[in-house]
Structures are given as C-alpha cells and as structure tokens.
ChimeraX commands (.cxc) that place a marker at each C-alpha (Angstrom):
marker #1 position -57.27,-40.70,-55.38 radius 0.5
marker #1 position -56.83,-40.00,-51.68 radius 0.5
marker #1 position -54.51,-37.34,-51.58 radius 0.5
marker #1 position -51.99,-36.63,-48.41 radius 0.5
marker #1 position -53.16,-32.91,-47.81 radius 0.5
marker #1 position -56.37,-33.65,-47.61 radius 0.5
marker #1 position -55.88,-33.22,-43.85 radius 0.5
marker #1 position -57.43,-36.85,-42.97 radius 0.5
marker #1 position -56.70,-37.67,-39.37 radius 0.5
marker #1 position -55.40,-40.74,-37.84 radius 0.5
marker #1 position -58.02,-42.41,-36.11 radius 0.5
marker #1 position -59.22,-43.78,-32.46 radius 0.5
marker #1 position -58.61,-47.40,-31.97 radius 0.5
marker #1 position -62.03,-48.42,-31.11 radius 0.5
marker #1 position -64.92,-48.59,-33.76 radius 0.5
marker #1 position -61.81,-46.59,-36.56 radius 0.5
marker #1 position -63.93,-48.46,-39.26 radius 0.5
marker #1 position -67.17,-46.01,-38.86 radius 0.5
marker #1 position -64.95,-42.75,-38.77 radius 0.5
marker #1 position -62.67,-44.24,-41.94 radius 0.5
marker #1 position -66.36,-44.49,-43.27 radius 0.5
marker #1 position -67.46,-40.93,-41.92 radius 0.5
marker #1 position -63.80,-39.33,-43.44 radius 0.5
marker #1 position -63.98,-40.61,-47.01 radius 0.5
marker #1 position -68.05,-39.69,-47.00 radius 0.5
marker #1 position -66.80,-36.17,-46.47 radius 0.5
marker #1 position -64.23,-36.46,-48.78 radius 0.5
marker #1 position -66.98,-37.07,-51.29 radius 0.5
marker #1 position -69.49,-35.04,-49.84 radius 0.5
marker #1 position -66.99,-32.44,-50.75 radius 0.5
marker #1 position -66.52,-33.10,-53.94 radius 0.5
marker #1 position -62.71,-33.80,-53.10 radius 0.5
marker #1 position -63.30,-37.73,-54.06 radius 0.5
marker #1 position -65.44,-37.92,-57.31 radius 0.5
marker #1 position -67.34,-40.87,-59.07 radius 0.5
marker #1 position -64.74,-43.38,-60.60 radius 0.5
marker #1 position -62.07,-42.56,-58.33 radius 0.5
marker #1 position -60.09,-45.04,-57.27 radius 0.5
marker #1 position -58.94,-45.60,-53.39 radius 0.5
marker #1 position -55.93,-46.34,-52.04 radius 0.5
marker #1 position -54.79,-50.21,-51.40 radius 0.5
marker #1 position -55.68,-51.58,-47.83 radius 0.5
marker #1 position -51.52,-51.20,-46.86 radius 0.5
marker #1 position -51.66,-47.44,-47.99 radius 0.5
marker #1 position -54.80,-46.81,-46.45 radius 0.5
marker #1 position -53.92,-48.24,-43.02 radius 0.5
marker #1 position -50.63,-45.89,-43.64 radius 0.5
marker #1 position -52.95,-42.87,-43.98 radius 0.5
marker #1 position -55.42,-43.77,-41.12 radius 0.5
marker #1 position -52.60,-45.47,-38.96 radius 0.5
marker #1 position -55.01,-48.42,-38.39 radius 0.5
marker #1 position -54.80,-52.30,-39.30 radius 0.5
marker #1 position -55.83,-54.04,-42.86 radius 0.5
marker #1 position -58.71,-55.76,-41.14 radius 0.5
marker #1 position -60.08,-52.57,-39.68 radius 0.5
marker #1 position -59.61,-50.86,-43.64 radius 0.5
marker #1 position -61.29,-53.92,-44.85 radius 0.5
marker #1 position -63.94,-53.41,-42.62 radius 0.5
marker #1 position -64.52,-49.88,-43.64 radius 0.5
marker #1 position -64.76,-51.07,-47.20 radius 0.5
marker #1 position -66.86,-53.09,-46.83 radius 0.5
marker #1 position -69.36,-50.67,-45.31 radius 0.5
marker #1 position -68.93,-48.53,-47.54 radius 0.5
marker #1 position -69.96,-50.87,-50.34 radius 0.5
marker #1 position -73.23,-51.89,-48.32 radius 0.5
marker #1 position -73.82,-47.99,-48.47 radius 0.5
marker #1 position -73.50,-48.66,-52.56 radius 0.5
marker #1 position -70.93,-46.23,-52.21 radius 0.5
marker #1 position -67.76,-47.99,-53.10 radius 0.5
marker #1 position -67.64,-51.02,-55.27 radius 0.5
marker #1 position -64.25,-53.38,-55.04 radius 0.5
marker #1 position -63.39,-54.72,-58.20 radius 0.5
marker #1 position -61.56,-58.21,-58.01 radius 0.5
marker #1 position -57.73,-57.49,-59.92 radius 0.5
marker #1 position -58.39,-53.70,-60.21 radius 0.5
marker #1 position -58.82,-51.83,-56.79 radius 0.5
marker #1 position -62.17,-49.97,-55.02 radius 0.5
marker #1 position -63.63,-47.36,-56.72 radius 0.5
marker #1 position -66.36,-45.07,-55.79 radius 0.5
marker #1 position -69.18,-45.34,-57.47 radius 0.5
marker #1 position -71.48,-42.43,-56.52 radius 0.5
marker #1 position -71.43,-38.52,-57.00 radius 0.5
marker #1 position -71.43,-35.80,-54.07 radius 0.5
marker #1 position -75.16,-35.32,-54.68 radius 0.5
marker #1 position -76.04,-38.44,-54.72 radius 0.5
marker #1 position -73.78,-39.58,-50.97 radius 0.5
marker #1 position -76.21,-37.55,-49.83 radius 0.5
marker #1 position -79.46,-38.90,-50.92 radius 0.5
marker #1 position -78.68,-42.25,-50.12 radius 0.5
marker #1 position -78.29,-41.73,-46.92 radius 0.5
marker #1 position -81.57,-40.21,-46.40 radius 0.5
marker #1 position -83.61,-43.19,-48.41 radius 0.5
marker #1 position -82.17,-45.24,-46.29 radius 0.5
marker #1 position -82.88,-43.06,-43.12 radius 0.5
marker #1 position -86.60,-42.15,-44.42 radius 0.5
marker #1 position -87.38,-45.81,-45.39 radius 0.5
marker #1 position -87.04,-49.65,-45.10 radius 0.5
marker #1 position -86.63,-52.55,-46.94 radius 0.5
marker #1 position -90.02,-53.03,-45.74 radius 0.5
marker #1 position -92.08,-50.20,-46.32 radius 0.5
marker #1 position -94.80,-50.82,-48.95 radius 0.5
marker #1 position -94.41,-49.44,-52.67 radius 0.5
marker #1 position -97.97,-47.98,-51.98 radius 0.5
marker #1 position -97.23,-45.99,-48.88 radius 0.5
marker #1 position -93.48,-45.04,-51.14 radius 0.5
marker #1 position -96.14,-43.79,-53.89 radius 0.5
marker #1 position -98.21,-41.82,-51.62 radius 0.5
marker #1 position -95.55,-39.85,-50.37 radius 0.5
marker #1 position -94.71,-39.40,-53.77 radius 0.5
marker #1 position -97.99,-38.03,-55.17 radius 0.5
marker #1 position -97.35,-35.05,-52.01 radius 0.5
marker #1 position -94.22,-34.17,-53.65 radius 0.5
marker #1 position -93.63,-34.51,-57.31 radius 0.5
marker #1 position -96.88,-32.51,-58.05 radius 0.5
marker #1 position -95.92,-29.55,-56.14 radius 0.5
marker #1 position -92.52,-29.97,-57.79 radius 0.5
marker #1 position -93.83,-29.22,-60.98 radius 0.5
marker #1 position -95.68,-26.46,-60.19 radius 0.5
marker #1 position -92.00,-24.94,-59.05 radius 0.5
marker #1 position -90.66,-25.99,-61.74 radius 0.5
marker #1 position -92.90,-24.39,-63.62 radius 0.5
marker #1 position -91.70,-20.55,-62.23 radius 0.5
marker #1 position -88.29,-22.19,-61.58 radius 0.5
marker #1 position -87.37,-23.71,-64.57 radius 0.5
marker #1 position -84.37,-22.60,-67.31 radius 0.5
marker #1 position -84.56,-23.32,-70.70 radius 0.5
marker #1 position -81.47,-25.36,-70.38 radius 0.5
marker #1 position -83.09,-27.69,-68.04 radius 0.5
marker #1 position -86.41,-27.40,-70.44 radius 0.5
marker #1 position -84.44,-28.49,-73.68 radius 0.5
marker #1 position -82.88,-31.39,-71.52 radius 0.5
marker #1 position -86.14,-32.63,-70.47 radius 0.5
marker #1 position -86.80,-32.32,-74.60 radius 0.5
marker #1 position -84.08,-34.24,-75.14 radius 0.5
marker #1 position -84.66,-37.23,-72.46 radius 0.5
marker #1 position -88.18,-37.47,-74.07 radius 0.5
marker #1 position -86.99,-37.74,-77.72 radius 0.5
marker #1 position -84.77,-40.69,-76.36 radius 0.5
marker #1 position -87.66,-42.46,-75.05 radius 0.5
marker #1 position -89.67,-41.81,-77.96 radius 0.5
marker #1 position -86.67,-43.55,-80.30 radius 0.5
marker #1 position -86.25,-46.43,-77.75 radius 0.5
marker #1 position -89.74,-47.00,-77.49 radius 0.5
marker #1 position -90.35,-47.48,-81.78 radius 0.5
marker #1 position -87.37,-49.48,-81.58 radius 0.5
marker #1 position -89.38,-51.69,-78.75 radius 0.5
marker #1 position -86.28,-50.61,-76.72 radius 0.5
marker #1 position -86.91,-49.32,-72.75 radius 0.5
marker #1 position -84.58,-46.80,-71.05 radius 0.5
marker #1 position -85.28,-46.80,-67.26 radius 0.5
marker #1 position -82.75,-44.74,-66.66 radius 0.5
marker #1 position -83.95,-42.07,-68.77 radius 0.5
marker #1 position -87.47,-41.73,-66.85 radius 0.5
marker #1 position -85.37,-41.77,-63.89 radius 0.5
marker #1 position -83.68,-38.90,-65.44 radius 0.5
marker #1 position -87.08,-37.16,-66.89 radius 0.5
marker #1 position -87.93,-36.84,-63.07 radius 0.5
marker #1 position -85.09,-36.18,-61.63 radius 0.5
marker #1 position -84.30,-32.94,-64.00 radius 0.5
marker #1 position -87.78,-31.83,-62.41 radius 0.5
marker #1 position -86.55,-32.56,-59.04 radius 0.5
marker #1 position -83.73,-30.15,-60.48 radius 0.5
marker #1 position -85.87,-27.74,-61.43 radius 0.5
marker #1 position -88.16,-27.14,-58.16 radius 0.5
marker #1 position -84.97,-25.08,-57.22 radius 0.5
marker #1 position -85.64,-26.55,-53.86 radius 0.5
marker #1 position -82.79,-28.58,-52.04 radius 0.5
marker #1 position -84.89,-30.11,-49.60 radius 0.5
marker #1 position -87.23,-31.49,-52.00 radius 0.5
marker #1 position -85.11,-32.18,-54.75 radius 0.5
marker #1 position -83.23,-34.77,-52.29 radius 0.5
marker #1 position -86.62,-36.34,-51.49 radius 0.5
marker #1 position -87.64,-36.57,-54.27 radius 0.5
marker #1 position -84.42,-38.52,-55.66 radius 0.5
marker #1 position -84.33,-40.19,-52.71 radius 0.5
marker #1 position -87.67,-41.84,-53.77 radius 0.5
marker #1 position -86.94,-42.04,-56.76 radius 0.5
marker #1 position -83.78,-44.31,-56.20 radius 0.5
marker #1 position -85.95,-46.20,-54.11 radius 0.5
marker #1 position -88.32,-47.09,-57.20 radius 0.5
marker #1 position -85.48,-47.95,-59.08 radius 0.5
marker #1 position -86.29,-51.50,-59.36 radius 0.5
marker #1 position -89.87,-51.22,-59.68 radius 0.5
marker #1 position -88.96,-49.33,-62.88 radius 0.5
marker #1 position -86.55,-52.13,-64.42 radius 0.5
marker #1 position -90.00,-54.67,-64.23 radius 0.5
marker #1 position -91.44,-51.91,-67.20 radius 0.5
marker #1 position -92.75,-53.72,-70.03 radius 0.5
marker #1 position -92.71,-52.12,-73.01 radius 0.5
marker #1 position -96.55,-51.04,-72.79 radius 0.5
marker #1 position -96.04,-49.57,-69.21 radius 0.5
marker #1 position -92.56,-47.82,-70.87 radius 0.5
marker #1 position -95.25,-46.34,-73.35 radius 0.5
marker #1 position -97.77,-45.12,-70.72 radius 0.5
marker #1 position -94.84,-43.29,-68.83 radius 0.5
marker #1 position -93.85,-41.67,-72.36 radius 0.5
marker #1 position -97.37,-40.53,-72.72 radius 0.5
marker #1 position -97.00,-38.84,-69.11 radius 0.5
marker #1 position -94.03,-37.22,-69.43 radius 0.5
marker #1 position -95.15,-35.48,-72.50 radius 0.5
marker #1 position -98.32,-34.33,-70.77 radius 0.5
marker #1 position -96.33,-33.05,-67.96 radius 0.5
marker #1 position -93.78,-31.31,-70.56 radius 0.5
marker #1 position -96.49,-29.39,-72.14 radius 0.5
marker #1 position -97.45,-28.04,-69.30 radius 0.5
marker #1 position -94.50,-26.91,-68.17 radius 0.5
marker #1 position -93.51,-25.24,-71.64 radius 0.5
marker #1 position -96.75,-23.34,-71.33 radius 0.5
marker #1 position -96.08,-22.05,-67.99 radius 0.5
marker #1 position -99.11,-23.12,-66.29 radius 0.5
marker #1 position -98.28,-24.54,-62.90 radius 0.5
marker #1 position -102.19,-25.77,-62.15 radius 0.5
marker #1 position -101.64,-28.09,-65.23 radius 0.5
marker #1 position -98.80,-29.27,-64.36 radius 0.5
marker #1 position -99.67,-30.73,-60.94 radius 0.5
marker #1 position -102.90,-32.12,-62.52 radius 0.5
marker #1 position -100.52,-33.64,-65.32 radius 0.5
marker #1 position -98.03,-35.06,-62.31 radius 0.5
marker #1 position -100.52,-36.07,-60.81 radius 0.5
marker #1 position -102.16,-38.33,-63.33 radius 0.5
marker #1 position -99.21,-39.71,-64.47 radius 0.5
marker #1 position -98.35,-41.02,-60.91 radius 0.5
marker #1 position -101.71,-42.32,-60.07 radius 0.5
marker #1 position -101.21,-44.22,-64.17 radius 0.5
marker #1 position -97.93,-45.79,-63.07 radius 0.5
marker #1 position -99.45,-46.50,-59.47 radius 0.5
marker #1 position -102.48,-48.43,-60.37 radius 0.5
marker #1 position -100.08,-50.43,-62.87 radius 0.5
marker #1 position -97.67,-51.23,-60.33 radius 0.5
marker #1 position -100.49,-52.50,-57.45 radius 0.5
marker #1 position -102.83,-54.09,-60.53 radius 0.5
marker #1 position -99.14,-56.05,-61.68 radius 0.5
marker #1 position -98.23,-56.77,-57.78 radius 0.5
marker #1 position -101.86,-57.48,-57.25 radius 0.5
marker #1 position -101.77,-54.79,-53.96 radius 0.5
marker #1 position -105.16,-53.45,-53.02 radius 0.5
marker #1 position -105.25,-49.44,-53.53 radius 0.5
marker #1 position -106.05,-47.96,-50.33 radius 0.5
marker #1 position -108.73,-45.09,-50.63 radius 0.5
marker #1 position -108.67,-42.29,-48.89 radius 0.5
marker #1 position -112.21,-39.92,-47.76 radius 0.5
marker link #1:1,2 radius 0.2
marker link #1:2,3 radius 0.2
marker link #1:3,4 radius 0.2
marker link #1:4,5 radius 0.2
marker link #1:5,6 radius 0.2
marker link #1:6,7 radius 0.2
marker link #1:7,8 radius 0.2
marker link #1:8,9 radius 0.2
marker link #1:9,10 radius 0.2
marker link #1:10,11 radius 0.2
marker link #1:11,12 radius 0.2
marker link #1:12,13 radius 0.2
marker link #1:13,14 radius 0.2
marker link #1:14,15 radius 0.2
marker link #1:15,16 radius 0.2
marker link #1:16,17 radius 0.2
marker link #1:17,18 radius 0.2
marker link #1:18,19 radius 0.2
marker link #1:19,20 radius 0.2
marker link #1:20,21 radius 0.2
marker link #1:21,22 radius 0.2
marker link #1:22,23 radius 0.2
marker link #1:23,24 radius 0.2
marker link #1:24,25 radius 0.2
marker link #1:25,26 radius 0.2
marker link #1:26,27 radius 0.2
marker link #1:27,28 radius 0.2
marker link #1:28,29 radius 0.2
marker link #1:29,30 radius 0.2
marker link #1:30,31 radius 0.2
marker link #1:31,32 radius 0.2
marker link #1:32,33 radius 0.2
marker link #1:33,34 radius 0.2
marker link #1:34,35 radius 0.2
marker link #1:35,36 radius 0.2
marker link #1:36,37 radius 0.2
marker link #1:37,38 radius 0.2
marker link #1:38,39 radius 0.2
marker link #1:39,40 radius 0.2
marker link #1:40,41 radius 0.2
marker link #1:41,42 radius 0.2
marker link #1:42,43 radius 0.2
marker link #1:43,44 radius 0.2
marker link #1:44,45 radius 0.2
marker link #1:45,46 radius 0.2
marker link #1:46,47 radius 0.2
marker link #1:47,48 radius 0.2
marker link #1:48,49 radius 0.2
marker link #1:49,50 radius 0.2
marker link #1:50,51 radius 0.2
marker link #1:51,52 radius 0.2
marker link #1:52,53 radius 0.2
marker link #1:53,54 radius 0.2
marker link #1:54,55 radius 0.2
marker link #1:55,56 radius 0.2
marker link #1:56,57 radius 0.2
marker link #1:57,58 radius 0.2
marker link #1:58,59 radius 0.2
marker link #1:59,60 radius 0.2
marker link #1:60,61 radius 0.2
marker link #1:61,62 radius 0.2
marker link #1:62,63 radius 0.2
marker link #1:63,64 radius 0.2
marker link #1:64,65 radius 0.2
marker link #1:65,66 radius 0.2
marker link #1:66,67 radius 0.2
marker link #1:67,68 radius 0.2
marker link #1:68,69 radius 0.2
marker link #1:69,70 radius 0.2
marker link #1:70,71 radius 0.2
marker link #1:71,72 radius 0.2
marker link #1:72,73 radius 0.2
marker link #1:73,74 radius 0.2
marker link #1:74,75 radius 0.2
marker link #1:75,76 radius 0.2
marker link #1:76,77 radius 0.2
marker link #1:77,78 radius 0.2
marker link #1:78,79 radius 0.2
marker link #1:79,80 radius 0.2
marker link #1:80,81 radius 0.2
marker link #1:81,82 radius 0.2
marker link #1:82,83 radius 0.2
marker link #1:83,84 radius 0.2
marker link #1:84,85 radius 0.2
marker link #1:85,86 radius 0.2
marker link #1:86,87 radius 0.2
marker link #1:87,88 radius 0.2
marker link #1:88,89 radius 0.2
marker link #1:89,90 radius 0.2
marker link #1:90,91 radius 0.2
marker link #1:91,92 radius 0.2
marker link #1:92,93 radius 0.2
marker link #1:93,94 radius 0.2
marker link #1:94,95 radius 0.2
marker link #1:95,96 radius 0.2
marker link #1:96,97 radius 0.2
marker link #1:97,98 radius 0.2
marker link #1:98,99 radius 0.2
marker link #1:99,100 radius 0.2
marker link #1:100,101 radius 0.2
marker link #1:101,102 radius 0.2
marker link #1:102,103 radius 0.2
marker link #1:103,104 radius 0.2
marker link #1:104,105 radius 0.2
marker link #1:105,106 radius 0.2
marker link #1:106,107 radius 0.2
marker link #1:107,108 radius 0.2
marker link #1:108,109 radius 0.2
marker link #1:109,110 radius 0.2
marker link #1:110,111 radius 0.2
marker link #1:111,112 radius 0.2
marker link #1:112,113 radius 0.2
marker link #1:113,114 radius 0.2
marker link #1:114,115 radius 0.2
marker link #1:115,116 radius 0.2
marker link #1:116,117 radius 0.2
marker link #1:117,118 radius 0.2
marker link #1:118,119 radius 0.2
marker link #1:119,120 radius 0.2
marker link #1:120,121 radius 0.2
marker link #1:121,122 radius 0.2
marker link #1:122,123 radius 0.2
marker link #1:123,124 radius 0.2
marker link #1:124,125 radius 0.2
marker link #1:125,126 radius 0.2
marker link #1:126,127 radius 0.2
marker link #1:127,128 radius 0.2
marker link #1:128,129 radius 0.2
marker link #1:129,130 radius 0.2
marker link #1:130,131 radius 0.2
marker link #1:131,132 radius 0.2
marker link #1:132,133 radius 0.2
marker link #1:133,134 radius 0.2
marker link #1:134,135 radius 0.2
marker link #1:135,136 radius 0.2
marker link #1:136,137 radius 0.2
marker link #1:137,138 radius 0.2
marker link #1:138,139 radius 0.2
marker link #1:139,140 radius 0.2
marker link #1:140,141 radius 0.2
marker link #1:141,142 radius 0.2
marker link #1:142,143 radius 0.2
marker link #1:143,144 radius 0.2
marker link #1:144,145 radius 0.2
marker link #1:145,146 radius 0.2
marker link #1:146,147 radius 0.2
marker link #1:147,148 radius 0.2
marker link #1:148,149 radius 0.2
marker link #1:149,150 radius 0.2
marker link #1:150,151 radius 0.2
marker link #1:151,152 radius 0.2
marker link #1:152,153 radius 0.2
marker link #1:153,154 radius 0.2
marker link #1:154,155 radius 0.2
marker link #1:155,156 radius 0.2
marker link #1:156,157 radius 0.2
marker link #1:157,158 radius 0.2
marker link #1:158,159 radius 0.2
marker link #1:159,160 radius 0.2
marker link #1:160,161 radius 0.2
marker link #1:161,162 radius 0.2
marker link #1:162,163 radius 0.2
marker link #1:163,164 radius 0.2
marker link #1:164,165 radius 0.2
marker link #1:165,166 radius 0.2
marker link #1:166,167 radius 0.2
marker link #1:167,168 radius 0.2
marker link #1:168,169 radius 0.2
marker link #1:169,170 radius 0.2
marker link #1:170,171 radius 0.2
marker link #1:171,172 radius 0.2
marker link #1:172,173 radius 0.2
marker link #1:173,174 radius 0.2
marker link #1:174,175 radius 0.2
marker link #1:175,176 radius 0.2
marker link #1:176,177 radius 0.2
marker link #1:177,178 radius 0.2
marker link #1:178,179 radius 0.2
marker link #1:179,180 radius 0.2
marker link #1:180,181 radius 0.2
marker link #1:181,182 radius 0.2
marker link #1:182,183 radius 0.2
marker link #1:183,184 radius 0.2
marker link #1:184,185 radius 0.2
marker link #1:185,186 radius 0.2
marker link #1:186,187 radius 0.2
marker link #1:187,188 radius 0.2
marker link #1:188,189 radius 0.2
marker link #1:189,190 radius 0.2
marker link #1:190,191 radius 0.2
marker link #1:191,192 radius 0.2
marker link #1:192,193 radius 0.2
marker link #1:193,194 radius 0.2
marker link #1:194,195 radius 0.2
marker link #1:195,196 radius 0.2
marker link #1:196,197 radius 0.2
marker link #1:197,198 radius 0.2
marker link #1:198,199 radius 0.2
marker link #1:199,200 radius 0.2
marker link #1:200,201 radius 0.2
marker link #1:201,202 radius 0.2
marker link #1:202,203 radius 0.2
marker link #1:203,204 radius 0.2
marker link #1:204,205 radius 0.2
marker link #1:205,206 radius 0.2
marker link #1:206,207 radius 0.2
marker link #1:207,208 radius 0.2
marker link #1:208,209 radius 0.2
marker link #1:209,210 radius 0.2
marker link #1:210,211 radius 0.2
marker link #1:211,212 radius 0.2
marker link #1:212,213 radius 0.2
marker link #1:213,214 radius 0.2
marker link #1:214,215 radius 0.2
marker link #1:215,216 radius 0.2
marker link #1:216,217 radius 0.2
marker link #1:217,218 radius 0.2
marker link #1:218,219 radius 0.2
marker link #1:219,220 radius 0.2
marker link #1:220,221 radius 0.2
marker link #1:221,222 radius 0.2
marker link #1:222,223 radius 0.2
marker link #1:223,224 radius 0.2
marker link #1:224,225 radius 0.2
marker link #1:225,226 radius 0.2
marker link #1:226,227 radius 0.2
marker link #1:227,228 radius 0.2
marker link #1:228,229 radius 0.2
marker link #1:229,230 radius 0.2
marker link #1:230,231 radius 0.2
marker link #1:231,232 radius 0.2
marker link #1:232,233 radius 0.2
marker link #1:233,234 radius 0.2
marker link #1:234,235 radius 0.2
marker link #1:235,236 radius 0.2
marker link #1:236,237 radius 0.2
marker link #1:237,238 radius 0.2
marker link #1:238,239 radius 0.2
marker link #1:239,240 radius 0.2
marker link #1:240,241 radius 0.2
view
C-alpha cells in the first residue's frame, strides 16, 4: 500500500498520468511497492497526487498495458510484477516489437544463453545448482504424469540467467525469455520432453564444471527447440555462411 512518507510529489497538470506512471514504477523499482500490493482507490490517489479521477484512471490504465498493475472488478488494483521484473519489461518492450520474428528473437538468443552458461559455469552456487536440480525433478514428475510446466522451463533458464552473475545479461536474457512466453504455452507434451532432455544435458555440464560443454549443450538445446518452433510455424530457417 502507498504509504504517505513515501515522499510522492504532487504533480504538473499537463500529461500528470505519465509521471503518476513514472512515481509508482519507482516505487516498485525500489522495492517500496511489492508484487500483490494493493493501490490506493482512484479518490485517495487523486488526494495523494492532487490530480482528478480521470487523470488516476488514466494512469491505471497504463500501467496495466505495461502488465504492471492488474484492476480487479469488486476488489481494487494490485500490482502484479516484482522490482526485477519492472525492469525487464520495460526493456522487451524497448528491444522488441510485436512484430519482430520468433527467428530473429531466437538468434539473439543463441548469442546469449550459451555464453551464459559458460558463466554460470565459474559463477554458479550450489544453492542455485540444487534449485536447477529441483526445477528438473519437477519436470521429470510432470512429464510421466503427461503433465507440462511452462513455467518451470521458464524458471530452468532463468536461474541460469541468475547464475551468469551478470546484470546486463541476466535482464536480456529474461527479457527474451518473457518474450517466448507464449511460444512455450503451444509445448506439446513431446516438445515438453525434448526441452527435459536439454536441460539435463546442460545440467551435467554445469555440475562438472566444464564451461566448453556447456555452451555446446546450450547451444543444442536452442537450435532443438528452434527448428521445432519454425518446422510447427512452418518458418524457413535462415542459414548463415
């Protein structure tokens, strides 16, 4: 909840939606406004701002085509992302558009996520190793129950993101990786299989400590899920000299 000391200004007349926007992205940014807190109603929030309902309304609803708020009809707004993650969507949406292709997406991604690895190989703490264990046990469950976790490969990747113990990459990679999300919620339960089968490749590697097998693990895996993805969207792979 938006608290009274935390020094938000009134604001200028003209275009007070965007800085309402910019103030409670800070707020969050900060760490000050977490996930599943729940704003202010539009009266108190055009107390604190000393602007009008419509131009509060306005804000929210920004802020929800930002996916970072979500209004819930009876109950109030709530924000629905972490401090980490205000800041990656931001830059997906700055880095790329509605209308880039998945294949040019997956490119960029082959660049990154294999010399990821290889940090995360010198990088990595066995916390972070036993919760990569633990995300691939899930799959492996879900997957003999004929069950498919997206979220959890989403996870598996992220962690490794995590683990480059790079800030600049690990936001673009998850900034990417967002961007796949839906591509990943089309898995079928054989593709859900194939990623399993990566993942474990890339986790051995990384146990063992050897960084060269690790890219060339990463690597695979993305070119697997690439080819599946064009084959299934019937894109033409591009091939390069």
């Amino acid at each position: 909840m938006i608290k009274k000391d935390f020094n938000l200004k009134p604001v200028k007349k003209k275009r007070a939606y965007e800085e309402i926007v910019t103030q409670i992205r800070k707020l969050i940014e900060s760490g000050k406004l977490k996930k599943d807190d729940q704003l202010p109603n539009e009266r108190e929030l055009g107390e604190i701002f000393g602007v009008s309902r419509s131009t509060v309304r306005e804000a929210i609803k920004t802020l929800e085509s930002l996916k970072i708020v979500e209004s819930r009809q009876g109950d109030g707004t709530y924000i629905i992302v972490s401090s980490e993650e205000s800041l990656v969507m931001p830059l997906a949406n700055l880095l790329f558009r509605e209308t880039d292709s998945i294949i040019d997406i997956f490119y960029i991604r082959k660049i990154l996520e294999p010399y990821a690895v290889q940090l995360a190989t010198l990088n990595a703490t066995q916390e972070e190793l036993l919760a990569l264990e633990s995300i691939l046990e899930k799959q492996k469950e879900s997957l003999e129950k004929g069950v498919i976790l997206n979220d959890s490969d989403t996870e598996f990747h992220a962690i490794i993101a995590r683990m480059s113990k790079n800030r600049v990459l690990e936001r673009l990679m998850n900034a990417i990786i967002e961007l796949l999300r839906e591509v990943r919620e089309t898995y079928n339960t054989e593709r859900a299989k194939e990623s399993y089968k990566g993942h474990m490749e890339i986790y051995k590697a990384l146990i063992s400590g050897d960084c060269k097998e690790a890219k060339k693990a990463m690597l695979q895996h993305l070119t697997k899920i690439e080819k599946t993805i064009l084959t299934s969207k019937k894109i033409k792979e591009i091939k390069l000299c």
